[in-house]
C-alpha positions in Angstrom: 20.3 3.6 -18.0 17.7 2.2 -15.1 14.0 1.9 -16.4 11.6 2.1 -13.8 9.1 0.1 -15.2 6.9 -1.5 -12.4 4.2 -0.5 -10.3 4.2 -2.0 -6.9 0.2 -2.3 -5.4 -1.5 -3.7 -2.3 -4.4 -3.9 -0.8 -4.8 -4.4 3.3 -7.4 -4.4 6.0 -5.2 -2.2 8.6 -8.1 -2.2 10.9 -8.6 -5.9 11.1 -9.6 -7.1 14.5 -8.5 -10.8 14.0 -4.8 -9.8 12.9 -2.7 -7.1 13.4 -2.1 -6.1 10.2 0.2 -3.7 10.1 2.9 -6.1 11.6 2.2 -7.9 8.8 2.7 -5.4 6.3 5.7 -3.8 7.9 7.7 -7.2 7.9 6.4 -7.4 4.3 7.6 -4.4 3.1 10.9 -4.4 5.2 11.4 -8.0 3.3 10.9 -6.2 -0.1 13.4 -3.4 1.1 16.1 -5.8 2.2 16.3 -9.1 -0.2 16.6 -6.7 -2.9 19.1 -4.2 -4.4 19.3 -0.8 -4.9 19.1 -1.5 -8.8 15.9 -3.4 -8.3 14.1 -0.9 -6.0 14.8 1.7 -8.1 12.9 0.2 -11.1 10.1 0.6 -9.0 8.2 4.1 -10.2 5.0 3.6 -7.6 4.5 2.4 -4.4 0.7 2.2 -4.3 -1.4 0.9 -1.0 -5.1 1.1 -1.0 -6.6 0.3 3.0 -10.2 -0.7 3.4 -12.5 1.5 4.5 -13.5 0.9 8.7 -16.2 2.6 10.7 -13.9 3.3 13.5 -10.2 3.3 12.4 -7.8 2.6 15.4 -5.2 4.9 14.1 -4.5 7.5 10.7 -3.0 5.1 8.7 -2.2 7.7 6.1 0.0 9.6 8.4 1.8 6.2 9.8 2.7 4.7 6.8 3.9 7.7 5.2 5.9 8.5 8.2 7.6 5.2 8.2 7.5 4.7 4.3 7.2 8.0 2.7 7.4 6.4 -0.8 4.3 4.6 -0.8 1.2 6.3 -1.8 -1.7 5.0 0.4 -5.7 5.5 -0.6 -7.8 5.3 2.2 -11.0 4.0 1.0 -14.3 5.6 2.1 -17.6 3.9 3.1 -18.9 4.2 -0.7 -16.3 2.4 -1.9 -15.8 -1.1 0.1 -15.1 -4.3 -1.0 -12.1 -5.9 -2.8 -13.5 -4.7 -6.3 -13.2 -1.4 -5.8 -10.1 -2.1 -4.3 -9.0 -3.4 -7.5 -10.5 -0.6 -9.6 -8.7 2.1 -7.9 -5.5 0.4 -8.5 -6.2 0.2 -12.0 -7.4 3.9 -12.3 -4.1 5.1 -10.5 -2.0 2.8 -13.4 -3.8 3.8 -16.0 -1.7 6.4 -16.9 
């Protein structure tokens, strides 16, 4: 019988001017995806990606990463709730459970 057991989070800056990010977190994610099994993944129960909030987002990063990964949950954050802390905090309110 497969467990799914774990909780896969991230946190990103999508909108970062000083590197493209989402590169970044595609070859990240495509790494997860392909250095390990089938069995592995599908211990996973949540995919959960919280982006920072911007002023002037370049793209909807909602809609892009679900399009590409439409297992991942993403949280885009809002100007009231910036920083890494609340980052954290809204990981650990979506776990809670």
């Amino acid at each position: 019988m497969q467990v799914e057991n774990t909780i896969f989070t991230c946190t990103t800056f999508f909108d970062f001017e000083k590197q493209d990010k989402w590169n970044c977190f595609c070859n990240a994610i495509d790494s997860i995806l392909e250095k390990h099994t089938k069995d592995d993944l599908n211990k996973i129960k949540k995919w959960i990606v919280v982006n920072e909030y911007s002023k002037k987002p370049k793209k909807d990063w909602v809609a892009i990463v679900n399009e590409k990964y439409p297992f991942i949950e993403v949280i885009q954050k809002t100007k009231e709730n910036t920083g890494q802390a609340s980052s954290l905090n809204i990981i650990l309110e979506k776990i809670k459970k």
